[in-house]
Structures are given as structure tokens and as C-alpha cells.
N, C-alpha and C positions, 0 to 999 in steps of 0.2 A: 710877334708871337701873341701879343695882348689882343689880336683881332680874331683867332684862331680861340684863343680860350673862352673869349665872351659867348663865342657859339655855345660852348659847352656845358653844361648846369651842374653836373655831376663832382664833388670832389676826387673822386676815384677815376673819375675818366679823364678829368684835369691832368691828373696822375700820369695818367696812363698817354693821354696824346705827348706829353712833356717829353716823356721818356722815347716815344716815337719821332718828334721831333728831331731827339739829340743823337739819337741809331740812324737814322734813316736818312738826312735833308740830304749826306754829300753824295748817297749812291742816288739819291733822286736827281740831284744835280746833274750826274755825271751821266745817268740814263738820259734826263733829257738833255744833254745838251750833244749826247754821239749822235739825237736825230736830227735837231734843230740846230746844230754848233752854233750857234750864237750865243750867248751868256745871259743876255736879257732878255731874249724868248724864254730859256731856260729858267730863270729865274722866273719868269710867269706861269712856266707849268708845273713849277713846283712847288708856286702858289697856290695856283688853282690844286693844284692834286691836295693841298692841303686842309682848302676846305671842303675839300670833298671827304678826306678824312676824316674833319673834325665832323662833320653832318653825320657821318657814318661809325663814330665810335665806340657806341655799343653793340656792333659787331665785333669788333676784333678784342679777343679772349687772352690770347697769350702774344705780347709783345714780341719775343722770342720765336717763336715757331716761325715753321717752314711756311704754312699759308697766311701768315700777315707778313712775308718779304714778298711772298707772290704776289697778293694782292696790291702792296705797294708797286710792285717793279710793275705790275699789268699797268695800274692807276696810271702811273706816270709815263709809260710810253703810251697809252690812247690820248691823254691828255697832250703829251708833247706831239702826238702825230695829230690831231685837231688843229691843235696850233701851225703846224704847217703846214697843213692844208691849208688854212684860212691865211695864211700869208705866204702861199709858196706866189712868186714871182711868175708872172704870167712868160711861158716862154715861146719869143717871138719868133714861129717857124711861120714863113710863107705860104699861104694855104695850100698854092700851088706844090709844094714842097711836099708838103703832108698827104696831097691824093695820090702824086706821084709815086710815092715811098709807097703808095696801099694801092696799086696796079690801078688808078684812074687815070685812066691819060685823057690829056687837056689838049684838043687840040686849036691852040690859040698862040699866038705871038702876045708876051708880055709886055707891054710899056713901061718907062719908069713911073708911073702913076698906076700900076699896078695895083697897090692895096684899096685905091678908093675904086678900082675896075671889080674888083673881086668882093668889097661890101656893098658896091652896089647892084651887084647881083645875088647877092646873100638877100636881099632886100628885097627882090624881088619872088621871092621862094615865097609858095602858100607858109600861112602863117606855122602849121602842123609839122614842118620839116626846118623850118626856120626859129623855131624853139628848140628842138631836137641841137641842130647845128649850133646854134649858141652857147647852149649847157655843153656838147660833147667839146666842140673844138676851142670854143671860148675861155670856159670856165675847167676844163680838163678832167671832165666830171666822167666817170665810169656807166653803163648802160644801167645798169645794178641800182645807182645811185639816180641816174633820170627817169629809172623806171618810181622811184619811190618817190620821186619830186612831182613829176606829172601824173603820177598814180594809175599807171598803165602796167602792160608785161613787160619783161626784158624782151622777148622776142621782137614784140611791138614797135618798143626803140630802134633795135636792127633794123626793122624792114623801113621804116622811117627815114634812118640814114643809108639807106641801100639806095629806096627810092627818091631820097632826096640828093644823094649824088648825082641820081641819072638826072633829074631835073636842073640842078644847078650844070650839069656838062649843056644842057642842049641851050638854055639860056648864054653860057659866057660862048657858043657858037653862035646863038644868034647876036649877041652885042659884039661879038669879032667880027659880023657882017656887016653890021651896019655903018 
């Protein structure tokens, strides 16, 4: 708590985050840890949420009130959804797996060297569809979100990954030919 307070200059706000501290840490706890159920991520975003509170103290007027549980409950589940996003575990679907399930059909016989078959034709994607691909299928990233990384439209991204489907099908045809 003594790192939380040094933020703070104010007597009265000292006061005031104290009191918020000793109301608040277990629902912050228990919000973060229904997203993230882990304890020690939880414990991290109820860290972080804390200094975000403390940065932001002379906002919050009445400890009590309805819009300083909002504001806490909102704090702590972005904070805890941050956090796992930035640690959700990469999950390992076969690429093949994932065009199939999205009406691409592949029409290739897979090896068991498969995945090095399938990045090395990732690899060979113009660079423009091949960034697209990596952020979406990679990194599990939303159009929304690649639109704002690459600073493009969302539509843009779509057509990217429309027309970088069709390019990567005609590629793992021609390295099935070869």
C-alpha cells in the first residue's frame, strides 16, 4: 500500500484511497480473477487497477456511491481483460483446421510435416497479406484491432484476408504439385 500512497500528495486523498483500498481490493480480486482465474494475474490487475486509481484520485468524490463501484468494477475488468489478452495462450489450431471450419477448402493431402508445409507458404504471401495473416491467425487479433495497428480500414483488412486466402490456396496447390 506504501507504493500506492507515495503516488499521492494530498492528506485527504490519502484518506480517501485508504478507505477505497480497504472497501474495494476483495470485489476487485474476485472481478479479476472470474476473468483471468488465476490469482497471481489477479493479483496483478488489481495492482495495476490500483494505480490507476491512485493517478486518478481526485476524481472520485464519494467513496460510497454508485459511480466510484462502477468506475472501480469497469477499472478492473479492462485491466484484467488486458491482461489476458496479453497472456491468453496461443491456441494451437491447425491452419488447415481453421480455413476448413471457414468454408476454404484446401485441396492438398497433408504430410506429417505439415506445419513447416503450411509456414512455408505463409512465407511466401506478398508481404500486404502476410502481415494481415499473422496479426489475424497468429496473434488472434480482431479486424478492428489490425485495422488500428496497421492504420488502415476494417474493410481493408477483410479484403486482405479474402484475397490473401485465395493466394495462399493457389500457392499450397502449387507446392502440392510439385
Amino acid at each position: 500500500m506504501v507504493v500506492y500512497l507515495s503516488m499521492i500528495d494530498d492528506d485527504d486523498d490519502i484518506y480517501k484511497f485508504e478507505n477505497l483500498y480497504t472497501r474495494y481490493k476483495q470485489l476487485m480480486f474476485y472481478i479479476a480473477n472470474q476473468i483471468l482465474g488465476d490469482e497471481h494475474l489477479s493479483e496483478d490487475a488489481v495492482h495495476i487497477s490500483f494505480i490507476k486509481i491512485a493517478k486518478n484520485i481526485n476524481k472520485i468524490n464519494n467513496i460510497d456511491s454508485r459511480d466510484t463501484k462502477s468506475f472501480i468494477t469497469v477499472l478492473t475488468k479492462r485491466t484484467s481483460i488486458d491482461i489476458y489478452r496479453k497472456n491468453k495462450k496461443e491456441n494451437i489450431v491447425s491452419f488447415e483446421e481453421h480455413y476448413l471450419d471457414n468454408n476454404l477448402e484446401i485441396a492438398y493431402d497433408l504430410s506429417d510435416d505439415s506445419d513447416t508445409f503450411i509456414v512455408e507458404a505463409i512465407s511466401k504471401l506478398p508481404e500486404i497479406y502476410k502481415e494481415v495473416f499473422i496479426l489475424k491467425y497468429r496473434h488472434d487479433l480482431s479486424n478492428k484491432e489490425i485495422s488500428k495497428i496497421l492504420k488502415i480500414s476494417k474493410d481493408n483488412v477483410e479484403k486482405r484476408v479474402q484475397r490473401g486466402k485465395k493466394k495462399l490456396q493457389n500457392i499450397l496447390i502449387d507446392m502440392e504439385a510439385c
